[in-house]
C-alpha positions as CSV (number, residue, x, y, z in Angstrom):
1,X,27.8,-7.7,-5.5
2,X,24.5,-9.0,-6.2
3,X,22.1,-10.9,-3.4
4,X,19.2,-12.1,-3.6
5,X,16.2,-11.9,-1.3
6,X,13.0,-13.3,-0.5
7,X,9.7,-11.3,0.7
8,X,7.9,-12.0,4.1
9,X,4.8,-10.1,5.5
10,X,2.7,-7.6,3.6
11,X,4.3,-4.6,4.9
12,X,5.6,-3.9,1.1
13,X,2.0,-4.3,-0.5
14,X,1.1,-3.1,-3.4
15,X,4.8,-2.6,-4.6
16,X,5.7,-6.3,-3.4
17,X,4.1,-9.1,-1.9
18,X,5.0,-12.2,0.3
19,X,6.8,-14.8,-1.5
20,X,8.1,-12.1,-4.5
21,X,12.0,-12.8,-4.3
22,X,14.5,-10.0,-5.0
23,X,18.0,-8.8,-6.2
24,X,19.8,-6.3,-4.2
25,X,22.9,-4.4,-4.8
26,X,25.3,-4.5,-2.3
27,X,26.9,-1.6,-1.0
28,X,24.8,0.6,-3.7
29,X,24.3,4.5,-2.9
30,X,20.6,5.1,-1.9
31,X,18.4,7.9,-2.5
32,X,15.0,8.4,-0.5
33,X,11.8,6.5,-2.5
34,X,14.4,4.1,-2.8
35,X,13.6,-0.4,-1.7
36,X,15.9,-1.0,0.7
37,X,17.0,-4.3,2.0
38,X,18.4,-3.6,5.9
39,X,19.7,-5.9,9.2
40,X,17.7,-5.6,12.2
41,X,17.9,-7.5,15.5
42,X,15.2,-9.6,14.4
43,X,16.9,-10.5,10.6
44,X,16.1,-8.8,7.5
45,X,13.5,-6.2,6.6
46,X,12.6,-4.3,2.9
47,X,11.3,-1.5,2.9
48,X,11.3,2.1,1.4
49,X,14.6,4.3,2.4
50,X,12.3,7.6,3.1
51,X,15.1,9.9,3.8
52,X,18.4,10.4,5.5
53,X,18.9,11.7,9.1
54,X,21.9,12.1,11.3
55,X,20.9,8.8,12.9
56,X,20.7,6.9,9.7
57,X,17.5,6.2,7.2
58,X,14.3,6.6,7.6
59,X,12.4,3.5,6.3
60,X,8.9,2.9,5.8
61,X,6.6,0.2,4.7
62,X,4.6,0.8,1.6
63,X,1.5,-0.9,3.5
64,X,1.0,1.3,6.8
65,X,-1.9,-1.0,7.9
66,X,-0.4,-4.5,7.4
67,X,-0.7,-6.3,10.9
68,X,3.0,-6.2,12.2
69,X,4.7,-4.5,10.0
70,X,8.2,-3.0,11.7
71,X,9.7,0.2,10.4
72,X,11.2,3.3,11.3
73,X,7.9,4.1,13.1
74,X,8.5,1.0,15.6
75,X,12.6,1.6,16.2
76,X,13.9,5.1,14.5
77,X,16.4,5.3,12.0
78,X,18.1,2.4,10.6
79,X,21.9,3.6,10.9
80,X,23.5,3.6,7.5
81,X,25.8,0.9,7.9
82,X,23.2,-1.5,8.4
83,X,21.5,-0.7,5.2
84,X,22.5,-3.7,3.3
85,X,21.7,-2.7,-0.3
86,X,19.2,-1.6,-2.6
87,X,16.6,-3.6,-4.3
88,X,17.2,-3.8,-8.3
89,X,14.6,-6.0,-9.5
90,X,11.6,-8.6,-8.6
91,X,12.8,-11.7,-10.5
92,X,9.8,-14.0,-9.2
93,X,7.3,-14.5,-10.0
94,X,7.6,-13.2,-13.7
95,X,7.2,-11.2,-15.0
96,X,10.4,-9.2,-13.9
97,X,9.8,-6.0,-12.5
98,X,13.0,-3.7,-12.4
99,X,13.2,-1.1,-9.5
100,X,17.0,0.8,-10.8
101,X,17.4,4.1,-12.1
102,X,20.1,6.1,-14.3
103,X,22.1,7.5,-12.1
């Protein structure tokens, strides 16, 4: 299933930016240097699967200095089934910019 999301905050910077609206996959497998669309108390964050623990992933923003950016460094692993999906492509503003690999 495909969703679509919208970009807050400039945690993501340079790869995306506030406003840039998303697809996500669903339920796809994720592999570290992966975007990653996750719940968190607060709502929804994107961010950059870094790599897989026993707690869960590892997430990171792109954009280390961006004022309030939350990640992995603020609240530890995201547990796996919260990951909600993985970012496929930027479809605004154009022009598209696809994020998907062969696998």
């Amino acid at each position: 299933m495909i969703t679509a999301v919208r970009v807050t905050g400039d945690s993501m910077i340079p790869a995306l930016r506030p406003g840039d609206w998303l697809l996500v996959r669903r339920g796809a497998a994720i592999r570290p240097g992966d975007v990653v669309v996750a719940r968190r108390p607060h709502g929804l964050i994107v961010k950059r699967a870094f790599r897989l623990t026993d707690e869960g992933w590892w997430v990171e923003s792109d954009n280390q200095r961006a004022p309030g950016r939350q990640d992995s460094w603020n609240f530890g692993a995201v547990p796996a089934d919260d990951v909600v999906g993985r970012v496929v492509a930027r479809y605004w503003p154009w022009p598209l910019r696809l994020f998907w690999r062969a696998r």
